[in-house]
NUKEGU-869876 format. One record per residue (C-alpha): y, z, x; residue in three letters. Coordinates in steps of 0.02 Angstrom, whole numbers, plus 50000, padded with zeros to 5 digits. Layout:
<rs>
YZXAla/...
</rs>
This chain:
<rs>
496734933050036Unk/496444951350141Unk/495034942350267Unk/494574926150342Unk/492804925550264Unk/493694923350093Unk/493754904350031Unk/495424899349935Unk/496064883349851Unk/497504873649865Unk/498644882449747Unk/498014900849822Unk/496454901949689Unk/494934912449757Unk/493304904349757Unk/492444919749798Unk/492254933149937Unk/490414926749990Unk/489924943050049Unk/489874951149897Unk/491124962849921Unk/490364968650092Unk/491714962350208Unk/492464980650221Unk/494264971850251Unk/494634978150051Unk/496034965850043Unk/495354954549924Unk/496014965949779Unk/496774981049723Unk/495404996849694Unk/494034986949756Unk/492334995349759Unk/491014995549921Unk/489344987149853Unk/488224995249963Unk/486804990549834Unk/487104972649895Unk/485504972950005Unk/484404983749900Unk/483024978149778Unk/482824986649611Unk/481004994449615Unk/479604984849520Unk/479724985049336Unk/481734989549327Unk/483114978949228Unk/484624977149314Unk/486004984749229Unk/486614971149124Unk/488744972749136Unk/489904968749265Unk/491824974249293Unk/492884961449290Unk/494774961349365Unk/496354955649285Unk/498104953749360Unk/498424969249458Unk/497454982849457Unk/496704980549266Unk/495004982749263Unk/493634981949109Unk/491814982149097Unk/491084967349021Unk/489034965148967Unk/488264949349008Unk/487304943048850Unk/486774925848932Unk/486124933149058Unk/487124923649181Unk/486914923949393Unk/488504931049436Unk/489014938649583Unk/490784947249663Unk/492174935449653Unk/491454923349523Unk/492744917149409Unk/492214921449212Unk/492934917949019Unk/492974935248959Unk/493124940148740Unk/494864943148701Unk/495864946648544Unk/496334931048509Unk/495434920148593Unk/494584922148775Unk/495284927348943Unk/495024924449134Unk/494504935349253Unk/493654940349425Unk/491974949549454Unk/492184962649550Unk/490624974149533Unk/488844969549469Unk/487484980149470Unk/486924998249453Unk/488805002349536Unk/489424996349358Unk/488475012149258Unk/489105022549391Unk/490875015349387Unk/490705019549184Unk/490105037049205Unk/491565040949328Unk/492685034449193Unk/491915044349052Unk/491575028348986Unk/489765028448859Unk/488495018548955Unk/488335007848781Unk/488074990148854Unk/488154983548682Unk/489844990948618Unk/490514981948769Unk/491484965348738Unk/490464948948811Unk/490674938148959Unk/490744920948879Unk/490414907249033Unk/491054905249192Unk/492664896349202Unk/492574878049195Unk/494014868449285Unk/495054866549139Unk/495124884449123Unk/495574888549279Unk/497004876649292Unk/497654882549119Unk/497704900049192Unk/498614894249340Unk/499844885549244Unk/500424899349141Unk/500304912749296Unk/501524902049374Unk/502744905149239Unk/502564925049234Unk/503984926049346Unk/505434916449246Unk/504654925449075Unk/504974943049140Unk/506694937349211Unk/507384930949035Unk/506334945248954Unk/507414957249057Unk/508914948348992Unk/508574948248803Unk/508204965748846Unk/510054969448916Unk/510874960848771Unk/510084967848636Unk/510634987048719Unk/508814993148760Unk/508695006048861Unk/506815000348958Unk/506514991849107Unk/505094978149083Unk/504384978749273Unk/502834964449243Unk/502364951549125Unk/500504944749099Unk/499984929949007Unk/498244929848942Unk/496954916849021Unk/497124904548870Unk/499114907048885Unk/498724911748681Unk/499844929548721Unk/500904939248829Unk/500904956748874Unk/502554964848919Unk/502444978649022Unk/503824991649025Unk/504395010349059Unk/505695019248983Unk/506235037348973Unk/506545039348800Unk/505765031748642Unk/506365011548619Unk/506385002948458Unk/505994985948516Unk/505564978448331Unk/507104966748361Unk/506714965748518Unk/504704957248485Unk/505514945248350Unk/506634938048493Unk/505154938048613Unk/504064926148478Unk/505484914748450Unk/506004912148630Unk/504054911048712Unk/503364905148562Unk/501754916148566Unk/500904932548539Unk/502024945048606Unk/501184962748660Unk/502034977048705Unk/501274990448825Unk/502125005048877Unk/501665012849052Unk/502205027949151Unk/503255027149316Unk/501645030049429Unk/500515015049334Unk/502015004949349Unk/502085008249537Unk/500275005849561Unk/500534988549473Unk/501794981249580Unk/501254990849741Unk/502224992049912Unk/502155000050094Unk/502475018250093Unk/503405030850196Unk/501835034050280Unk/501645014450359Unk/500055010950227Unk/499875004850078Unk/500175014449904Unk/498775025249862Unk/499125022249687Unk/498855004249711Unk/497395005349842Unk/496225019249795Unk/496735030549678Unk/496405028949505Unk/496805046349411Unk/498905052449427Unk/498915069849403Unk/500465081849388Unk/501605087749560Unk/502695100849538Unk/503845108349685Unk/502805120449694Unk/501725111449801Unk/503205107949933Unk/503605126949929Unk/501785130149966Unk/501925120650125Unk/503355124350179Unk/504225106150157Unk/506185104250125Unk/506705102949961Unk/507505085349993Unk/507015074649845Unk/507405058449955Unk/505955064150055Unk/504775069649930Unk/505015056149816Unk/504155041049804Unk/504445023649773Unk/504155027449582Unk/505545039849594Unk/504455056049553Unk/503605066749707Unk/502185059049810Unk/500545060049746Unk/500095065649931Unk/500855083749919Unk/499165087049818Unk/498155083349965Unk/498195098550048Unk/498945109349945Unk/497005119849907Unk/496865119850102Unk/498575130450101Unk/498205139149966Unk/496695144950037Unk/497515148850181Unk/499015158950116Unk/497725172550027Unk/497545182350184Unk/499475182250183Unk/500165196450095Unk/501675193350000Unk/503445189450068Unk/504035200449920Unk/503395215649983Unk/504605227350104Unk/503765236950232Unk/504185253950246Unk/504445262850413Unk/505245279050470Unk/506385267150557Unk/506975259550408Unk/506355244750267Unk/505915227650313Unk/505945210250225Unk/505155198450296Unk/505975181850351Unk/504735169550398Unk/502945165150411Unk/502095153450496Unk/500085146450398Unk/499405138450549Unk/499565152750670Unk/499365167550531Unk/500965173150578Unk/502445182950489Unk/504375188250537Unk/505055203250464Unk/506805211650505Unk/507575225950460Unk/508845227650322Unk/510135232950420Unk/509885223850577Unk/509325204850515Unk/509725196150679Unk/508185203250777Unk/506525197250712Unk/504855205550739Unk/503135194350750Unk/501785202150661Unk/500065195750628Unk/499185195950447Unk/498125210250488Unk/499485221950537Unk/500575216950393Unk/499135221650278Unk/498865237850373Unk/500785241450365Unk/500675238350175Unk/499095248750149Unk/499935263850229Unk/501435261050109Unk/500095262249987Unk/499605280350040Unk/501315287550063Unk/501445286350242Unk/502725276950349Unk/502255272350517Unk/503615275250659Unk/504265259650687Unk/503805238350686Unk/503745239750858Unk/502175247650873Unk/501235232750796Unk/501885220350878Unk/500545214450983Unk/501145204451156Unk/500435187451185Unk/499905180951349Unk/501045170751433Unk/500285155151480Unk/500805150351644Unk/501535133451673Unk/500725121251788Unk/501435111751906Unk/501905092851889Unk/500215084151945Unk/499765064951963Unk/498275064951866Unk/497455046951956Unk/498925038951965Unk/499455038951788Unk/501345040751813Unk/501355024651883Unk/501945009351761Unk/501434997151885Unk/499745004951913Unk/498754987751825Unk/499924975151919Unk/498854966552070Unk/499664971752244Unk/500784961152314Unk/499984951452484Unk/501244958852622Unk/501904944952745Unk/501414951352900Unk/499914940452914Unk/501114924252869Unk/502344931653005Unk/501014934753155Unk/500474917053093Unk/502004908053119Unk/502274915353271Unk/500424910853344Unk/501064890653290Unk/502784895553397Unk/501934899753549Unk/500544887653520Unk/501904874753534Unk/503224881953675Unk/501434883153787Unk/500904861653749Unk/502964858853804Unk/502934870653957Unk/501944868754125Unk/500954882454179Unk/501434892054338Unk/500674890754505Unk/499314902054567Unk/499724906054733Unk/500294921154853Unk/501904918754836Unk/501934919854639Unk/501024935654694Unk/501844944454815Unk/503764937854737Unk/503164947154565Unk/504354958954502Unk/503684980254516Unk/503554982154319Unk/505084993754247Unk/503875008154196Unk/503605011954399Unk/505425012754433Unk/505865021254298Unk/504735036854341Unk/505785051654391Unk/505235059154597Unk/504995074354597Unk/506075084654689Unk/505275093854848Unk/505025111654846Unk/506115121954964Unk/505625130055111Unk/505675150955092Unk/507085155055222Unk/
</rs>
């Protein structure tokens, strides 16, 4: 499970998040949804909205009304209405979030067209649904190799067995339109149950099986987002990317949903641009440009006979360029408009407290001149006990030595006598 707080069984099976869903971790499952209603009461005289969205394998999610009236609450385990038969699944929203959930979706907020929520799971359920999730994995591998023999060209990337193990849905993608009518027949024989087909695009399939992107995170198909619209290259071209499709590509093998994110920030951006078709006209001669830069509202233009020297202009002198063009008039020259930054001066290398220093959090080292002036205190301590002290007398006086600093003093020499 995503956080610590989240109980699970012996074979991996949740028991339930026990803070209804207001952990914040959102590892628990795929597109989860913050209850921040969790704490609040419903005013006096209100119903609580009676449906709930329940979770399947992956990412599938339906909403669900609760004609019993049960006490359920995030991570419950539930029988759900099926066709045939009944299926198991996890709460994962109850509440007021759940019309606001359908109203996102475009969904009516019709709690009586909604399938029911039978019971909650009994034991026998539960270990009937773990049984056949257990075997997902070897039905998709032979699936994938009926698949291959009979010559289809589709790619079944996940397999899931419905909580009474009563039918199978085969998930797969394919480029062109498959005639798998063969293809079901030798499905029923082999599994020996209902066989369902579903048919999914290369960005549902990736959200389904999920991964790390390029980026370090999770997919944002597979986390958060819930609606796959269109990317073109347009969008790289936009900002400026490389037209590498290794780089723009993602794991489902068409661009990155990402290169939406800012695209309306650039576009925004680029209409005070003017545009890199237009030549500017000068008495010097005609200019294309060659570059621009969003961020700094900068363009590049050269001249069409001299492209190796670029001139910097800024947005509003391109325009102005452009609007003279417009009148019939050519100004002189480029260089006229080129307007000369600043240069920022450099400043010195500077410690700033120290912070060039790796070993800066290391305690200091004790230096050994205390255990050195130590040791020798103990030397002389003992060569004094072994040694007897000398006599006090005149002798010892008068036979000391004159100290070297006395002798070695330079006389100084006499001063002559005027002749």
């Amino acid at each position: 499970m995503g956080c610590t707080s989240c109980a699970t069984g012996a074979n991996g099976q949740p028991k339930g998040c026990k803070n209804n869903g207001t952990c914040g971790t959102d590892g628990c499952n795929k597109l989860t949804v913050f209850d921040w209603l969790s704490n609040m009461q419903l005013p006096a005289n209100m119903e609580p909205f009676n449906a709930v969205e329940v979770r399947f394998k992956n990412g599938r999610k339906e909403f669900f009304q609760n004609p019993e009236k049960l006490t359920l609450s995030i991570g419950d385990i539930v029988a759900t209405e099926a066709s045939p038969g009944h299926d198991i699944g996890i709460i994962t929203l109850t509440g007021e979030l759940v019309r606001v959930q359908m109203k996102k979706k475009k969904l009516p907020a019709k709690v009586d067209a909604l399938p029911k929520i039978y019971r909650k799971a009994t034991q026998k359920d539960i270990d009937i649904w773990q049984s056949v999730r257990d075997k997902e994995a070897d039905v998709q591998k032979r699936s994938r190799q009926i698949a291959i023999r009979l010559g289809l060209q589709m790619k079944i990337s996940d397999v899931e067995f419905q909580g009474d193990a009563s039918k199978v849905i085969f998930y797969y993608t394919a480029e062109e339109r498959v005639d798998f009518r063969e293809l079901i027949k030798e499905f029923a024989r082999t599994f020996n149950t209902r066989i369902e087909m579903k048919q999914v695009g290369f960005r549902q399939e990736a959200a389904r099986l999920g991964g790390i992107g390029s980026c370090g995170r999770e997919l944002c198909c597979s986390t958060w987002l819930t609606d796959f619209r269109s990317v073109n290259t347009s969008a790289a071209r936009y900002q400026q990317l490389s037209l590498n499709p290794q780089k723009l590509a993602g794991q489902c093998g068409k661009l990155k949903c990402c290169l939406n994110y800012e695209l309306d920030t650039y576009l925004e951006a680029l209409e005070s641009f003017p545009s890199t078709d237009v030549k500017l006209q000068t008495e010097k001669g005609t200019a294309t440009c060659q570059k621009i830069d969003i961020f700094k509202g900068l363009l590049w233009y050269a001249y069409e006979k001299d492209y190796m020297n670029w001139h910097e202009l800024t947005t509003e002198k391109a325009n102005e360029i452009i609007e003279l063009n417009k009148k019939g008039k050519k100004p002189m020259a480029l260089e006229e408009f080129i307007i000369e930054a600043p240069k920022v001066e450099k400043e010195p290398f500077s410690d700033v407290v120290g912070q060039d220093s790796l070993t800066r959090f290391d305690k200091p080292k004790k230096s050994n001149k205390k255990r050195r002036n130590k040791s020798r205190n103990k030397k002389n301590k003992v060569g004094a006990s072994t040694t007897t002290p000398p006599a006090k007398n005149a002798k010892n006086k008068t036979s000391q030595k004159p100290s070297k600093r006395n002798n070695n003093k330079k006389r100084r020499p006499k001063p002559k006598k005027d002749e």
